[in-house]
N, C-alpha and C positions, 0 to 999 in steps of 0.2 A: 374590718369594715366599720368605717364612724359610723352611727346611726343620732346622732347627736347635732340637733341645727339649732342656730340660734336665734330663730325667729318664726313664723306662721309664712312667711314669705318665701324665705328658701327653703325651709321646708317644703314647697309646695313648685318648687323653680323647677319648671321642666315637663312639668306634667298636667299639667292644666290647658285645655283644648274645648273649643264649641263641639259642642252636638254630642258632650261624654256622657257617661253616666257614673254616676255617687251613690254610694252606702254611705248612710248618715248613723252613726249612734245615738243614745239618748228617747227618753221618752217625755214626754210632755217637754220641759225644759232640766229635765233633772238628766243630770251628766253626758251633756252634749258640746259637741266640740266648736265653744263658743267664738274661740281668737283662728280655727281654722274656717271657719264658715266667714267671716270678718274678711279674710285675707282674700277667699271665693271672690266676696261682692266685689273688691275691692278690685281684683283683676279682669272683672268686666267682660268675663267668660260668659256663654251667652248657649240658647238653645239643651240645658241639663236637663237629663233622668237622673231623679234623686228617690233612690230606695230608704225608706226612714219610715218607724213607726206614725209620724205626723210631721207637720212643719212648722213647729215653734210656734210665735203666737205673733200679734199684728206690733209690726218692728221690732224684733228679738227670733235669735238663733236661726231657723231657714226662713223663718216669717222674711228676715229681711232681702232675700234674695227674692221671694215675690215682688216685694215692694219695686225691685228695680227690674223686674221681668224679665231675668236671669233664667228659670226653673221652666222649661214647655211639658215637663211629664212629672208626675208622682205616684212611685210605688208607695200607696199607704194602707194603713189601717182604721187612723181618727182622723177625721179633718174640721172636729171642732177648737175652739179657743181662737179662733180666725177667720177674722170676717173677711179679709181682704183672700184669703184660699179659697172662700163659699163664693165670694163675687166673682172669681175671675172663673171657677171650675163653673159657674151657673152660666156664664156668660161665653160659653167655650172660648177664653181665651187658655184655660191650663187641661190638660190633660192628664185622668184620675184611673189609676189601674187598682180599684180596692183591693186587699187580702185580709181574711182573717189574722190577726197579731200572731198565733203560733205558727202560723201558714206561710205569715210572710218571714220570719224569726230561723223558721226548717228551709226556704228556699235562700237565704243566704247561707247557713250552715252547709248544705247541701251544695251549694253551689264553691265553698271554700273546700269541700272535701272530696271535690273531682266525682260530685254526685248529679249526673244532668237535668234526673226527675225524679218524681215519687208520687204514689198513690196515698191518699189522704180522704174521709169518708167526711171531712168541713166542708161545707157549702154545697153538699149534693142536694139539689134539688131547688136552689138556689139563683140568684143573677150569677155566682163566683162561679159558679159550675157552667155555663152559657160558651160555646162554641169551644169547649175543653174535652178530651178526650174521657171518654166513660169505660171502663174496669170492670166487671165482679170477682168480687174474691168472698168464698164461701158463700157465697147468694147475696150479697150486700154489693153496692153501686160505693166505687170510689171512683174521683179527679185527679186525672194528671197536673202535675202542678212541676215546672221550668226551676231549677237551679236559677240563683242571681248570680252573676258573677261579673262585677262591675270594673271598671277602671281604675278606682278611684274607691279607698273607702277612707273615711276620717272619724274616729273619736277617740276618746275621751277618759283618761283612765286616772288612779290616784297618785301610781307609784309606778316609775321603770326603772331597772337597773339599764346600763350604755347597753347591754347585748337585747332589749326588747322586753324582756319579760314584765307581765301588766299586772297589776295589783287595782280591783276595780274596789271602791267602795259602799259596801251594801247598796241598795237600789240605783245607784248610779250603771251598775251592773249591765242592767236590763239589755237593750238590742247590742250594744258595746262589742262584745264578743263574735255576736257571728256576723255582723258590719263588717269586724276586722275581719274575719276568716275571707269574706266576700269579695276583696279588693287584690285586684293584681298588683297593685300600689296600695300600703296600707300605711298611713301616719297619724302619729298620734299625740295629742297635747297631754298634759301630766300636770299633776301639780307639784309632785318631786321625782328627782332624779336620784338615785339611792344607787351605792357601791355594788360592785359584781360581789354574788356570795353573799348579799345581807337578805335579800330571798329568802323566806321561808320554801323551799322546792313543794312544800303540802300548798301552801297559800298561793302558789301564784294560778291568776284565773285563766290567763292566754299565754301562751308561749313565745317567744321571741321569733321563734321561724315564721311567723305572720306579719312582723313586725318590721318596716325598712325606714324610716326616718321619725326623730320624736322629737319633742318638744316643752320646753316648759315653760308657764307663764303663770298670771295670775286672773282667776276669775268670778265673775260677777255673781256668779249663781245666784239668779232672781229665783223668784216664789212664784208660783202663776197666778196661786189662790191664797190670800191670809184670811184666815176667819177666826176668829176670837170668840170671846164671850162678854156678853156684857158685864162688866165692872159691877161686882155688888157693894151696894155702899155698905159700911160700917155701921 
């Protein structure tokens, strides 16, 4: 089985439909699947659930699929660094299903490993905990919290060899992994494509059985924030 496309487009042929839902990789802007999110806007796919620690920032990475009102729901955690996320969720045009980061990070993990739910003792007593079912175990109140298990998942990794296997690069890391696990369709952009067998078997972070179409290109990796120091004179 190729898993090998040579573009963000056919990578992505076939599988793309209104009203799906997406696991997104990536946090803030740091190792997120920037030429497959591109190719998203570009196909004019319309009415998405996008599971993702946040949405990029205003015109960059899912920011841009706000901009063209692409996105009607978001599974998130932050929805700062975006002002045009705060207008549209304030203004009910987007719809916000918050999670705590480990909460929503274990509901795509769970949900790639054929786990429907799970009790968790985050956001009891909480908005998160609000019309969710309630537990005790050992006299303590936990929340049912739903497996993700999306359509569609896209990110972003350093290194694949042809059979899938991911090689993520420190922080880049981050939601990456159980993104991929979460997707009945899981593709992913690279920055290299590296020989079967040059894998370290210890190093590698995600396995290929997760893995159905890759990609490589080249990318912008912006900064969201530079802050410096001022220049001491001499």
């Amino acid at each position: 089985m190729n898993k090998i496309y040579d573009s963000p487009d056919t990578a992505l042929s076939g599988l793309l439909h209104d009203g799906m839902t997406i696991s997104a990789g990536g946090f803030g802007l740091c190792g997120i699947p920037e030429l497959l999110i591109d190719a998203i806007v570009d196909s004019g796919v319309k009415d998405l659930t996008i599971a993702s620690n946040n949405c990029g920032v205003d015109g960059f990475g899912l920011g841009k699929l706000l901009d063209t009102r692409q996105i009607r729901k978001m599974i998130s955690s932050y929805v700062g660094e975006n002002a045009e996320f705060m207008r549209q969720y304030l203004s009910g045009e987007l719809e916000l299903e918050f999670n705590p980061q480990g909460t929503l990070a274990e509901r795509m993990r769970a949900g790639g490993s054929g786990i429907p739910g799970f009790y968790t003792k985050t956001g009891v007593g909480t908005q998160i905990a609000e019309g969710k079912e309630v537990k005790i175990f050992d006299g303590e109140e936990y929340i049912l919290e739903r497996g993700i298990v999306s359509d569609l998942a896209i990110v972003k990794a350093w290194k694949a060899d042809d059979t899938g296997n991911l090689v993520f690069r420190k922080t880049a890391r981050n939601f990456n992994p159980p993104a991929a696990m979460s997707g009945r369709i899981c593709v992913v952009e690279v920055e290299e494509i590296v020989e079967r067998g040059s894998l370290d078997p210890d190093h590698i972070h995600l396995p290929g059985i997760y893995v159905h179409r890759i990609i490589q290109g080249d990318h912008e990796k912006r900064i969201e924030k530079v802050t410096t120091r001022k220049r001491e004179e001499a």
